[in-house]
N, C-alpha and C positions, 0 to 999 in steps of 0.2 A: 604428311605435309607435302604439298605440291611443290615443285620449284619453280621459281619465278618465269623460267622460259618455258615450261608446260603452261602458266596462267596466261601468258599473253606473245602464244605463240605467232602470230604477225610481226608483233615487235621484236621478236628475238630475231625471224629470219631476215626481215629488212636488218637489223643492223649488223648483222654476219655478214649478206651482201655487201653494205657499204664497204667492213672488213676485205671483203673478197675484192673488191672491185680498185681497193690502193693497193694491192697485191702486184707490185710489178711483176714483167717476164723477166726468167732468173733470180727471184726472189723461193722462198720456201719459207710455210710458216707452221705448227703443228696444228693439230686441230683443239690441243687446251691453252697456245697463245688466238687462235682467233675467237676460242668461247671468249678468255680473259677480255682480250679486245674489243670486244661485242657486249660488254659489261658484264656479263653471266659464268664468272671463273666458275671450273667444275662441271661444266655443259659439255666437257669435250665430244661426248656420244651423240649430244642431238644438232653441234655443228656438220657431223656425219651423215645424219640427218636430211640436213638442210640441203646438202650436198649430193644427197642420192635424188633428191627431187627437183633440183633445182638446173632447168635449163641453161646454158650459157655461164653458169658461173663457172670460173677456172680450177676446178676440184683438183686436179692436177700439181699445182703450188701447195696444198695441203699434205703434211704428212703423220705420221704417227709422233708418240711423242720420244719415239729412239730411232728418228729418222725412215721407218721404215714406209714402204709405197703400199698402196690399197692394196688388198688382198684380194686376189681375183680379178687385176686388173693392171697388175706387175709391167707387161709386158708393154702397154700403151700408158701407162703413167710415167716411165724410163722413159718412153719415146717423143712422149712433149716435152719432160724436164730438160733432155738432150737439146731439143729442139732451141730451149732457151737459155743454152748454155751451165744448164746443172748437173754437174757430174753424179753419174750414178753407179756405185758397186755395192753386186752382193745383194739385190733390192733393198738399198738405203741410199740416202743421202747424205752428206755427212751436215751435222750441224754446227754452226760456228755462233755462240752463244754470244756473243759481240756484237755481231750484223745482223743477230734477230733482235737483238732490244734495241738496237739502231732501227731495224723496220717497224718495231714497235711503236716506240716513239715517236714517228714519223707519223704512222697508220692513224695514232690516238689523237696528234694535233690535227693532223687534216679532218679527220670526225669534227673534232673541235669548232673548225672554222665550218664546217657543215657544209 
């Protein structure tokens, strides 16, 4: 059986974009809260995806789901996250499960109002 973001893969990246783009500087979110967000819970691999091809979106705010930074790319992912004041040790971030489903939250009504 196909998953729904393999059938109408346009749809899925536009709305991981939208995702990406409430994404404040200083914010961090995993990459299976922005599938969630993106309505495609379980997608976490092909918001990875999205993110390896997609120009301009802030990949950088995206992390693993135990904090950790793109593999292979450690070194300039630490160095935007710094940049917008996300502390980084160890190549992680730490996660504060409070202030993501505040940004969550946040993320799902502004989709909302579109």
């Amino acid at each position: 059986m196909t998953p729904p973001h393999a059938r109408h893969p346009r749809d899925f990246e536009s709305r991981v974009t939208q995702v990406l783009a409430r994404i404040d500087a200083g914010e961090v979110l995993t990459y299976g809260e922005v599938a969630a967000e993106a309505g495609h819970p379980g997608a976490a691999r092909a918001v990875g995806n999205v993110l390896a091809r997609g120009d301009g979106l802030p990949w950088w705010r995206v992390v693993t789901s135990t904090g950790r930074l793109v593999p292979g790319h450690e070194e300039e992912h630490a160095r935007r996250l710094a940049r917008e004041g996300v502390e980084v040790s160890y190549g992680r971030v730490r996660l504060n499960a409070r202030a993501d489903m505040e940004l969550a939250t946040r993320i799902a009504a502004s989709i909302a109002e579109g």
